[in-house]
Biotite code that builds the C-alpha atoms (Angstrom):
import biotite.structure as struc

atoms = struc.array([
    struc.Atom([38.504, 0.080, 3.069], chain_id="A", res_id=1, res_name="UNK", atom_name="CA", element="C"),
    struc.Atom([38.619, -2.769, 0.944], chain_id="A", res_id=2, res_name="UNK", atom_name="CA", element="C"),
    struc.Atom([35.766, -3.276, -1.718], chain_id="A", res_id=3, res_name="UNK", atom_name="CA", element="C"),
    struc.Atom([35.024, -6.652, -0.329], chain_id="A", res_id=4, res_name="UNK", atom_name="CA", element="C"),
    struc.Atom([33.745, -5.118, 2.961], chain_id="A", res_id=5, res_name="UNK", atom_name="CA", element="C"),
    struc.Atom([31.629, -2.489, 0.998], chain_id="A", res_id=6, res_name="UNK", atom_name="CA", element="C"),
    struc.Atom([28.379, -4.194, 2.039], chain_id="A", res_id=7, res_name="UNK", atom_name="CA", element="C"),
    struc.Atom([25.851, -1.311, 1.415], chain_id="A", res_id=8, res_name="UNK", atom_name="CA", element="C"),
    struc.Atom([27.289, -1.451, -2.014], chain_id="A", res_id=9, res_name="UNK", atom_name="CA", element="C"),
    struc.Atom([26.427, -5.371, -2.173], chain_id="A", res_id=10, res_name="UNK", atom_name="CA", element="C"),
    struc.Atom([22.782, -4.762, -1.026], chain_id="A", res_id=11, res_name="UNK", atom_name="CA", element="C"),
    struc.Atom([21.781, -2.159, -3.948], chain_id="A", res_id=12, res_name="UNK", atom_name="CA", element="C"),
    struc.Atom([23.423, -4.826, -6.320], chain_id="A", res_id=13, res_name="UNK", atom_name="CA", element="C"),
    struc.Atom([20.961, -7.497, -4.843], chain_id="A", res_id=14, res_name="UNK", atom_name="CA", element="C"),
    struc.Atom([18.185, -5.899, -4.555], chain_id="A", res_id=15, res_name="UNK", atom_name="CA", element="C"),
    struc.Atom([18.313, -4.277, -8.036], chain_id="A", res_id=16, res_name="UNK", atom_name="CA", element="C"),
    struc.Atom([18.885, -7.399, -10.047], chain_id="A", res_id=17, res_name="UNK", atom_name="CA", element="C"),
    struc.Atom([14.820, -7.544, -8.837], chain_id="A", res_id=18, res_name="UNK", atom_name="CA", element="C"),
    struc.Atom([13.749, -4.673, -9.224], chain_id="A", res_id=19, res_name="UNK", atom_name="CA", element="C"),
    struc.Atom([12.356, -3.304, -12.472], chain_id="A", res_id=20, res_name="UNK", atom_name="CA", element="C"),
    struc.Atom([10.210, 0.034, -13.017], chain_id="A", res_id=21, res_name="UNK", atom_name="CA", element="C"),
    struc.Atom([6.974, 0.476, -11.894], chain_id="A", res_id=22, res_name="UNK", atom_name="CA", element="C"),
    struc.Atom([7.845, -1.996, -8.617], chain_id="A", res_id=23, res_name="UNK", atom_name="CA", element="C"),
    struc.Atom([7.079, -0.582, -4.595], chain_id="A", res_id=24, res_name="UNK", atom_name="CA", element="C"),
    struc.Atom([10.482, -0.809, -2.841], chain_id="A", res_id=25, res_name="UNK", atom_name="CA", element="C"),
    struc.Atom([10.610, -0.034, 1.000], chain_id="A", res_id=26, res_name="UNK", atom_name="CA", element="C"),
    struc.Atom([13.607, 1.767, 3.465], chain_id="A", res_id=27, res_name="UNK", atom_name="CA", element="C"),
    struc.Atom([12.855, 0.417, 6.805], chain_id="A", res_id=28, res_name="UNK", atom_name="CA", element="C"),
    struc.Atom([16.041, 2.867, 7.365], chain_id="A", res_id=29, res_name="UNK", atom_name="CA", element="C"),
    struc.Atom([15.737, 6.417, 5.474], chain_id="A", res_id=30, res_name="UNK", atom_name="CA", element="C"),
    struc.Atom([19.122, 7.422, 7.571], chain_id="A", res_id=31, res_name="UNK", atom_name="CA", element="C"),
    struc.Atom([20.821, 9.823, 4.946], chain_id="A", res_id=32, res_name="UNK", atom_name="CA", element="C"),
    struc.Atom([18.736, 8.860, 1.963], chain_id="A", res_id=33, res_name="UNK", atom_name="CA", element="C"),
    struc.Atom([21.367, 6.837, 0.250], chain_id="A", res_id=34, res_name="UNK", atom_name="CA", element="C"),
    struc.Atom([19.550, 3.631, 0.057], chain_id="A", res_id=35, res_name="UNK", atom_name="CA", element="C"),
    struc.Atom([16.284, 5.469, -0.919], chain_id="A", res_id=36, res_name="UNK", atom_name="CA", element="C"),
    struc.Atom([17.696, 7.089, -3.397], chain_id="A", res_id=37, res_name="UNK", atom_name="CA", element="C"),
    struc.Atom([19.162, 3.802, -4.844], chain_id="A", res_id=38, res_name="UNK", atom_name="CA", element="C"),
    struc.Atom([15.526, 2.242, -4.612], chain_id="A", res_id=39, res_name="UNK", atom_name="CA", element="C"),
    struc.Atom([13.696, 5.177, -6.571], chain_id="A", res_id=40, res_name="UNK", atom_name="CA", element="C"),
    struc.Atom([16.652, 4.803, -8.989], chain_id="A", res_id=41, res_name="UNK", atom_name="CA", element="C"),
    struc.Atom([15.318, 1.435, -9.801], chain_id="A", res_id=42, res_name="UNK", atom_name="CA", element="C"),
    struc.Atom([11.694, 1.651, -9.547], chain_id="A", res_id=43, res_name="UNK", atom_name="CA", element="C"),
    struc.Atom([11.674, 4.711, -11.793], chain_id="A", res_id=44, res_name="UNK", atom_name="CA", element="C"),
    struc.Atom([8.843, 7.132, -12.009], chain_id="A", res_id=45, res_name="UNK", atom_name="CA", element="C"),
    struc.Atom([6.358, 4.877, -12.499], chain_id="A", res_id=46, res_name="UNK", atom_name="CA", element="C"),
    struc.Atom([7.279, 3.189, -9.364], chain_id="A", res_id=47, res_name="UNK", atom_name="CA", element="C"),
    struc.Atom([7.197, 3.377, -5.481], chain_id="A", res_id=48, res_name="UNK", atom_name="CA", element="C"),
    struc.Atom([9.236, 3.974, -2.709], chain_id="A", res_id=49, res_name="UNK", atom_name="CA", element="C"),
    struc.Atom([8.422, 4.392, 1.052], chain_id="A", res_id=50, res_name="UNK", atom_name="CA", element="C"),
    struc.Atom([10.635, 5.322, 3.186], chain_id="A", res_id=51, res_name="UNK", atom_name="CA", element="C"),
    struc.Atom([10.593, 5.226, 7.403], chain_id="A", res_id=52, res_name="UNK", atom_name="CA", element="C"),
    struc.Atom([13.165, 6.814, 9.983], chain_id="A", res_id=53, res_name="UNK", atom_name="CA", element="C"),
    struc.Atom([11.979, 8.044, 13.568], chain_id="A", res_id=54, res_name="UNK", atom_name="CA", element="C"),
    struc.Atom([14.459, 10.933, 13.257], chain_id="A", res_id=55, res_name="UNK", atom_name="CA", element="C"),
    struc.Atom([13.395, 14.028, 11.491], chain_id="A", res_id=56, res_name="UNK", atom_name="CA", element="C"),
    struc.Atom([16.779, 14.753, 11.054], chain_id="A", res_id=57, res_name="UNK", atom_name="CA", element="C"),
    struc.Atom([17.035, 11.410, 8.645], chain_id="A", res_id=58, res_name="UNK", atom_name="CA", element="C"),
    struc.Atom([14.052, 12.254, 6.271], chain_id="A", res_id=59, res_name="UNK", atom_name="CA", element="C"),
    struc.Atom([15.400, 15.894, 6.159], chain_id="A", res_id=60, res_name="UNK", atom_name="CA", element="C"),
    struc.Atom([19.016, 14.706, 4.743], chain_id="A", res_id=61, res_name="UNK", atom_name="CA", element="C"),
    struc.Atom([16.927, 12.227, 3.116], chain_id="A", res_id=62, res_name="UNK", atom_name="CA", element="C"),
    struc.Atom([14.430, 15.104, 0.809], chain_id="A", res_id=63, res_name="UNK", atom_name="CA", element="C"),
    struc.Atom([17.748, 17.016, 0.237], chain_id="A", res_id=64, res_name="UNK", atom_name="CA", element="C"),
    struc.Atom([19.612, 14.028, -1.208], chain_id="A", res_id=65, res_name="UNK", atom_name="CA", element="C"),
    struc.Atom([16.262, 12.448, -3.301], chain_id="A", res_id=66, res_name="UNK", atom_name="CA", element="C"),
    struc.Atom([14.977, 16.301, -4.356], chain_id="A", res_id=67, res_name="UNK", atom_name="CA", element="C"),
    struc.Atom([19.126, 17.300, -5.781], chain_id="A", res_id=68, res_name="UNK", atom_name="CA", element="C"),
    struc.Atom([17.873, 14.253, -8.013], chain_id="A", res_id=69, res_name="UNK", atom_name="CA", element="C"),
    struc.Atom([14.581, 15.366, -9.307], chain_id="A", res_id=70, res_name="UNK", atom_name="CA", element="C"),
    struc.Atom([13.037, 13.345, -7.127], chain_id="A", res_id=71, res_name="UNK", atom_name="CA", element="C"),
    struc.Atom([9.594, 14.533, -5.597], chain_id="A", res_id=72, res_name="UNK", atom_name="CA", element="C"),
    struc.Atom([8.855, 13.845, -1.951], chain_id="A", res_id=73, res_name="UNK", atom_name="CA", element="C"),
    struc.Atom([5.742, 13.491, -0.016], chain_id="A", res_id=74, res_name="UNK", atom_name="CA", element="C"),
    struc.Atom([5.691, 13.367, 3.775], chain_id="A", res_id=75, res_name="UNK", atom_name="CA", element="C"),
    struc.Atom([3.218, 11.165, 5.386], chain_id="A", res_id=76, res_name="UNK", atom_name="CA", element="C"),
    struc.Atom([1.799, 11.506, 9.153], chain_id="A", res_id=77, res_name="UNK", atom_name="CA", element="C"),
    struc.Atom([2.860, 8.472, 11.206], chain_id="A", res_id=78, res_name="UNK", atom_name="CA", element="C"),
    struc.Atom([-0.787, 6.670, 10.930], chain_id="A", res_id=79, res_name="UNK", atom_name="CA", element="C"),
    struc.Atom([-1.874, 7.243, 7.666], chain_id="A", res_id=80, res_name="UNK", atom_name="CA", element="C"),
    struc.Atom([-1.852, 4.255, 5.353], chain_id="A", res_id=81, res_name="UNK", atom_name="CA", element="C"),
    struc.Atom([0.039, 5.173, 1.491], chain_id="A", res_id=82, res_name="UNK", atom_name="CA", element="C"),
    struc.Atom([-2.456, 4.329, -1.658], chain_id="A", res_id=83, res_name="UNK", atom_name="CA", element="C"),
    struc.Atom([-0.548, 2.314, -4.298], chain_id="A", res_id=84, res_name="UNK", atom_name="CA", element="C"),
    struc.Atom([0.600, 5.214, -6.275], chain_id="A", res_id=85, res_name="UNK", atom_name="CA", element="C"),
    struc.Atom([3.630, 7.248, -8.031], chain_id="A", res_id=86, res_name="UNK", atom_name="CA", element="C"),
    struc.Atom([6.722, 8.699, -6.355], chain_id="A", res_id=87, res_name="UNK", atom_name="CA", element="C"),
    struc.Atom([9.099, 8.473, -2.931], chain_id="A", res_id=88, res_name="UNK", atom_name="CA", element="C"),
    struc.Atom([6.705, 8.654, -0.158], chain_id="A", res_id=89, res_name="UNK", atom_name="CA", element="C"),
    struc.Atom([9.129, 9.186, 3.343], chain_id="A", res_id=90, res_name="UNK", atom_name="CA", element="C"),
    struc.Atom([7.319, 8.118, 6.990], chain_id="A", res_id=91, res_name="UNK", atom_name="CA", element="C"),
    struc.Atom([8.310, 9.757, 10.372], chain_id="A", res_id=92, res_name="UNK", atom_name="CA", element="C"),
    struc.Atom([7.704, 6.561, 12.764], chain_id="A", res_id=93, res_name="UNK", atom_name="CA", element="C"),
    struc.Atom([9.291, 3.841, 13.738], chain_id="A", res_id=94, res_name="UNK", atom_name="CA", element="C"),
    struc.Atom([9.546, 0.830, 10.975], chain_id="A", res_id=95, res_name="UNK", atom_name="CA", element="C"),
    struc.Atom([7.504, -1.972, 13.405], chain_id="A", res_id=96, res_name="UNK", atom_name="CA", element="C"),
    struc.Atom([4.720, -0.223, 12.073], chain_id="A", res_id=97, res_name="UNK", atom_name="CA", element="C"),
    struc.Atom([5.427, -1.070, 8.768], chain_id="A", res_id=98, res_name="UNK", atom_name="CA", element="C"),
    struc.Atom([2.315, -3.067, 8.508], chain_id="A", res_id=99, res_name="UNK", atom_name="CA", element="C"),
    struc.Atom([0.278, -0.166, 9.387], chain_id="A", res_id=100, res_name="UNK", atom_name="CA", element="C"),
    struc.Atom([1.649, 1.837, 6.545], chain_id="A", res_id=101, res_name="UNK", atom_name="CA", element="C"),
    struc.Atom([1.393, -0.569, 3.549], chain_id="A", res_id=102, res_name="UNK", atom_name="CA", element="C"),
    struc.Atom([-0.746, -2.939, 2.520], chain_id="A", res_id=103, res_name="UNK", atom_name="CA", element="C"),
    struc.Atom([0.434, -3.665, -0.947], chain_id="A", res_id=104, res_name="UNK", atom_name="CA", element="C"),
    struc.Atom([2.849, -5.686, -2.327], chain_id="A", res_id=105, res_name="UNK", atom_name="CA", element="C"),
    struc.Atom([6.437, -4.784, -2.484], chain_id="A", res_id=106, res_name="UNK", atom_name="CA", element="C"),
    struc.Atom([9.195, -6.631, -4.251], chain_id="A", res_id=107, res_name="UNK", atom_name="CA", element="C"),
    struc.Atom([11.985, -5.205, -2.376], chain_id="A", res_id=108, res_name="UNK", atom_name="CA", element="C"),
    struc.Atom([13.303, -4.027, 0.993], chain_id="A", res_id=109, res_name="UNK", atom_name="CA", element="C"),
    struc.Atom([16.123, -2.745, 2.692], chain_id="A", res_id=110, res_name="UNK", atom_name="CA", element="C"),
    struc.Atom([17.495, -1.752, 6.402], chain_id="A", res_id=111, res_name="UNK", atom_name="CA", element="C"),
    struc.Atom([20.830, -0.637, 7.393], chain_id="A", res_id=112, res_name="UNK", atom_name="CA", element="C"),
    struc.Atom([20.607, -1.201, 11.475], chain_id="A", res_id=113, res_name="UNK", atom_name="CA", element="C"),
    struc.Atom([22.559, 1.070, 13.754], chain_id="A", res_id=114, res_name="UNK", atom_name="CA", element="C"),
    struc.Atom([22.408, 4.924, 13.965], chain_id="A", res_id=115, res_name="UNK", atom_name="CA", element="C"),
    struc.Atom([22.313, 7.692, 11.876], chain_id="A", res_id=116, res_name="UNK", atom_name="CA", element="C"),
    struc.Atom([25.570, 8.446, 9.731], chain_id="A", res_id=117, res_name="UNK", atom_name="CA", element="C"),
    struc.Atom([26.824, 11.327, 11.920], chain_id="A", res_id=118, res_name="UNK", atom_name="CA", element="C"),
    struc.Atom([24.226, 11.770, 14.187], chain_id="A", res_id=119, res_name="UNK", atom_name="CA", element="C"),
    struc.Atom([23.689, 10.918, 17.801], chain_id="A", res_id=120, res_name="UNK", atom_name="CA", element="C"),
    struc.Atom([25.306, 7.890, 18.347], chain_id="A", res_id=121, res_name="UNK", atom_name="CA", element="C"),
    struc.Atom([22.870, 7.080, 21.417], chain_id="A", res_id=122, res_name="UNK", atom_name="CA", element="C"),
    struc.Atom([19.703, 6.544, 19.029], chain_id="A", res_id=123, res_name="UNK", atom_name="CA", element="C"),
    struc.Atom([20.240, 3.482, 17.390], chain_id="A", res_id=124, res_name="UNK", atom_name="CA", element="C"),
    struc.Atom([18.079, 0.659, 15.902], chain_id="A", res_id=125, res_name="UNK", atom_name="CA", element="C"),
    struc.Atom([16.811, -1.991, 18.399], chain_id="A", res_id=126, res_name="UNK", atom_name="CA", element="C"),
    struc.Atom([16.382, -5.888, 18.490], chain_id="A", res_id=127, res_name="UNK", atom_name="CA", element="C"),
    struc.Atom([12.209, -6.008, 19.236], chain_id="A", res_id=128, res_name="UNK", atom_name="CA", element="C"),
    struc.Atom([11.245, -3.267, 16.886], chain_id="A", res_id=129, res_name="UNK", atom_name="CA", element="C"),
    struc.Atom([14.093, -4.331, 14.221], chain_id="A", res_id=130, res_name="UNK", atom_name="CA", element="C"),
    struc.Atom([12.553, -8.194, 14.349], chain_id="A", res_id=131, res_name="UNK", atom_name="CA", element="C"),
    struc.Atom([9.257, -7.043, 14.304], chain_id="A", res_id=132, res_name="UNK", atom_name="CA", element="C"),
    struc.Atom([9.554, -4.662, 10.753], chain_id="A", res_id=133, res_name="UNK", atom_name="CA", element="C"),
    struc.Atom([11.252, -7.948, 9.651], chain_id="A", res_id=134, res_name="UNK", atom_name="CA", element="C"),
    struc.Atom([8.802, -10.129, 10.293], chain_id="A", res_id=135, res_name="UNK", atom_name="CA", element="C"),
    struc.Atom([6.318, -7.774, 8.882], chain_id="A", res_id=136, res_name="UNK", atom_name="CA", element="C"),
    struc.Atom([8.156, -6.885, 5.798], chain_id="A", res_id=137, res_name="UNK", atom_name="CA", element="C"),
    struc.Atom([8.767, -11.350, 5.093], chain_id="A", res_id=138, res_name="UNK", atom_name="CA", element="C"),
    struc.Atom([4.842, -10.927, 4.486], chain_id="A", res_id=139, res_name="UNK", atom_name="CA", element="C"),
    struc.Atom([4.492, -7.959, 2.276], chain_id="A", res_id=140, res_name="UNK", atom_name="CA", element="C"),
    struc.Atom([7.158, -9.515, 0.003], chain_id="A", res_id=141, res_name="UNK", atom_name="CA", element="C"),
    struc.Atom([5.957, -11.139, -3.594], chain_id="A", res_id=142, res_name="UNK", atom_name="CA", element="C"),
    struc.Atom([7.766, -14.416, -4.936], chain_id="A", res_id=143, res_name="UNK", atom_name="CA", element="C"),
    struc.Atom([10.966, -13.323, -6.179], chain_id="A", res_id=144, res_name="UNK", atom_name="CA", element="C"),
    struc.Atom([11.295, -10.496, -4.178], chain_id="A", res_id=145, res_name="UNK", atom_name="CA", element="C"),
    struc.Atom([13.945, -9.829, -1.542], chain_id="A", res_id=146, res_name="UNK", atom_name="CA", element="C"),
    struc.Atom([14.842, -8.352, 1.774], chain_id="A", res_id=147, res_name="UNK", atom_name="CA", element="C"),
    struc.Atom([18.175, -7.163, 2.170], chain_id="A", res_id=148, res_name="UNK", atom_name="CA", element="C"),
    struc.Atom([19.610, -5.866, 6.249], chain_id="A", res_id=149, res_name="UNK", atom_name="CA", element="C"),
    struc.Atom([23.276, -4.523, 6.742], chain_id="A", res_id=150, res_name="UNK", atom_name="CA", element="C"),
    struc.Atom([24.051, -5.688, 11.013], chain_id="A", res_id=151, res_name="UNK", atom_name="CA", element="C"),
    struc.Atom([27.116, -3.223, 12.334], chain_id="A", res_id=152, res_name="UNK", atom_name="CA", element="C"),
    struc.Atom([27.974, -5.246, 15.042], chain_id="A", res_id=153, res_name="UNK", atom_name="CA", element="C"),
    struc.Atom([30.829, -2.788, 16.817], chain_id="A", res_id=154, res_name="UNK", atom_name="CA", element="C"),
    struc.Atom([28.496, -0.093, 18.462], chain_id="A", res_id=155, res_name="UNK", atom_name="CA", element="C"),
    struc.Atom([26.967, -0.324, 21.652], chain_id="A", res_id=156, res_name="UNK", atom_name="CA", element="C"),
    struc.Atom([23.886, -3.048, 21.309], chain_id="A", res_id=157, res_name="UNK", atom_name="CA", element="C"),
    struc.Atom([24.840, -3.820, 17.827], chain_id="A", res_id=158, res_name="UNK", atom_name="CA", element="C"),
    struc.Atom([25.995, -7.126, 18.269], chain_id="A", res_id=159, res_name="UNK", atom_name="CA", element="C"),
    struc.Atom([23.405, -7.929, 20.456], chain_id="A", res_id=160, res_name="UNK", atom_name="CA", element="C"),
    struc.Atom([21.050, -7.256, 17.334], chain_id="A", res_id=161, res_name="UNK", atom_name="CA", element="C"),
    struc.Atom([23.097, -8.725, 15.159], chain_id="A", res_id=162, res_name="UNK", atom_name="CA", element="C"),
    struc.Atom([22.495, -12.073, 16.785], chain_id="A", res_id=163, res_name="UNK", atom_name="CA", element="C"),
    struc.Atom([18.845, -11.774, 17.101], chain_id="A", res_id=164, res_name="UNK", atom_name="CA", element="C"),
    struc.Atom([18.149, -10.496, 13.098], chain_id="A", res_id=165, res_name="UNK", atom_name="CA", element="C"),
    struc.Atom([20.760, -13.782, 12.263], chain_id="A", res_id=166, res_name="UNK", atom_name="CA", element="C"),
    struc.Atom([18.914, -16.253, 14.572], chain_id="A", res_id=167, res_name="UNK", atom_name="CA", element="C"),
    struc.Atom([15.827, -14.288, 12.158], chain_id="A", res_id=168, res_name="UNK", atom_name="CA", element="C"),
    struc.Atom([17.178, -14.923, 8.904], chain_id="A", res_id=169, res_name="UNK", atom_name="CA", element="C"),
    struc.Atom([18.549, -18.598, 10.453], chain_id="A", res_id=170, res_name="UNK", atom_name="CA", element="C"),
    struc.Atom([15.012, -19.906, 10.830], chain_id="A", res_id=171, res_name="UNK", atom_name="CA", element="C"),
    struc.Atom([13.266, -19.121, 7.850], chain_id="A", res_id=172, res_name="UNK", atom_name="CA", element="C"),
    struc.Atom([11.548, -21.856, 6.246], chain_id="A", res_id=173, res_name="UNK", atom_name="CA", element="C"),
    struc.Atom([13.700, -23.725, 3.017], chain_id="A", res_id=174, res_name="UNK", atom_name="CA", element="C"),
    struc.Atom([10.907, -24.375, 1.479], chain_id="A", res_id=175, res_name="UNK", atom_name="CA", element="C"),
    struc.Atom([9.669, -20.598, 0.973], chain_id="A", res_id=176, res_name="UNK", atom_name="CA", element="C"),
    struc.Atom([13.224, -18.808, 1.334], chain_id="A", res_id=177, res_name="UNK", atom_name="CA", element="C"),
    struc.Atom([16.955, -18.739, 0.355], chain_id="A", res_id=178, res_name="UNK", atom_name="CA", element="C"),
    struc.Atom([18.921, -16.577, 3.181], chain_id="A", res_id=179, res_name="UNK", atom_name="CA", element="C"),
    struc.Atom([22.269, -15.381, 1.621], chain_id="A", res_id=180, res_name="UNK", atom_name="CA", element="C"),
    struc.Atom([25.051, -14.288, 4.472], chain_id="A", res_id=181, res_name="UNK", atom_name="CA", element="C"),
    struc.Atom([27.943, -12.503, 3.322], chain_id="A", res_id=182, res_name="UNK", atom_name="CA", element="C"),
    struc.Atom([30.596, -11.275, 5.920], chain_id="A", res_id=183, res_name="UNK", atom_name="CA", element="C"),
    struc.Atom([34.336, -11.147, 6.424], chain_id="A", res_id=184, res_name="UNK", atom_name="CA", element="C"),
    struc.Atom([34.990, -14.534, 8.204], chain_id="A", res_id=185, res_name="UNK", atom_name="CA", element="C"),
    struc.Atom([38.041, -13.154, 9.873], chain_id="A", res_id=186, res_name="UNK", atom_name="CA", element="C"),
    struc.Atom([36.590, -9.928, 11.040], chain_id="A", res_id=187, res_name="UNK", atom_name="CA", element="C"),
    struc.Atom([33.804, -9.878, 13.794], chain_id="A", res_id=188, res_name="UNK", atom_name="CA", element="C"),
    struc.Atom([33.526, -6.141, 14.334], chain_id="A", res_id=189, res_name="UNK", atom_name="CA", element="C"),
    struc.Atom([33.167, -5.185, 10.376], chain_id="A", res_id=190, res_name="UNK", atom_name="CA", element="C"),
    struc.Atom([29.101, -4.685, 9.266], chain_id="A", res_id=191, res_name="UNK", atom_name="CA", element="C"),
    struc.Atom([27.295, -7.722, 7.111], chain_id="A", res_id=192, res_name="UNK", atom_name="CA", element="C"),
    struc.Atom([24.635, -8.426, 5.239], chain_id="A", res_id=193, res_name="UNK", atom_name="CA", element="C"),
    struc.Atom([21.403, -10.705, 5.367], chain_id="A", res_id=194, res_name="UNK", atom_name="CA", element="C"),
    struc.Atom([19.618, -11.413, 2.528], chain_id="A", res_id=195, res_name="UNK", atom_name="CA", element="C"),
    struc.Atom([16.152, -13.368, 2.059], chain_id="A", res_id=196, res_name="UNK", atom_name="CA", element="C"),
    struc.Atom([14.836, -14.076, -1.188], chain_id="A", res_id=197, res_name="UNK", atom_name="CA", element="C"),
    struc.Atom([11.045, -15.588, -1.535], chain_id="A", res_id=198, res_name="UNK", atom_name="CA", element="C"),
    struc.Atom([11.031, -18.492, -3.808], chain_id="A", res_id=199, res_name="UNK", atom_name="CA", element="C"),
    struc.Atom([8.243, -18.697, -6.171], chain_id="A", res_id=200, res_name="UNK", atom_name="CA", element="C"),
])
């Protein structure tokens, strides 16, 4: 695979020229952890990380991955909302509840759509739920923070949520955000990436 089609890579790069310690970072997407663990990386241990997947097969690869780093992680019930505090906090439910969860303000967020690395193929990230964690994470984001979403278009569905989180990132407001869209141009099946930044 060509480094120019690396997009996961591109994401942590984004999101971590805004992130400094002490910051609350979000995973819409735990899947295996990789992103989380690139988000505590940055925050540091004086920040916050929160972390959602519906699979409790996710936030178990997910613990394994963040704890052979030192990490500590706390498991929270589904309907508990997370005090402003230290460490990687990881949520079994699905991330439209987002709002539910946090109330504070976080400079930056990631999802990586699709299914589990891996896993059952069959559970996979969908269009209303995807659009409404978006929408909910655009307001929980400070000026100068940003929201960063890797669309695999090729599985089942996948396109069909590509288009909807593009038609998303599409209609936000100039005046409040700058959408960056980087994808290969001359191939439609290979994943990209949305990002929104909120301008001050």
């Amino acid at each position: 695979m060509s480094s120019l089609t690396r997009i996961v890579s591109w994401s942590h790069q984004l999101l971590c020229e805004v992130l400094e310690h002490g910051d609350l970072a979000v995973d819409l997407t735990a899947g295996t952890g990789q992103d989380t663990h690139v988000l505590a990386e940055a925050v540091g241990t004086e920040g916050q990380v929160v972390a959602f997947d519906l699979q409790a097969e996710a936030l178990e690869q997910t613990t394994q991955r963040l704890q052979e780093h030192d990490f500590v992680v706390k498991s929270v019930p589904d309907d508990t909302e997370i005090p402003r505090a230290f460490g990687v906090y990881l949520v079994h439910a699905c991330h439209s509840s987002l709002d539910k969860i946090i109330t504070h303000p976080v400079k930056a967020i990631i999802a990586n759509l699709g299914y589990l690395p891996g896993g059952n193929k069959s559970l996979v990230t969908r269009p209303d739920s995807t659009l409404a964690a978006l929408s909910q994470s655009l307001e929980l984001l400070v000026a100068g923070g940003r929201l960063a979403v890797t669309v695999y278009p090729a599985h089942p569905g996948g396109e069909e949520e590509g288009e909807a989180v593009n038609a998303f990132f599409c209609s936000l407001s100039r005046e409040n955000w700058l959408v960056l869209s980087l994808r290969a141009a001359n191939r439609s099946e290979a994943p990209y990436l949305l990002v929104a930044e909120h301008l001050p």
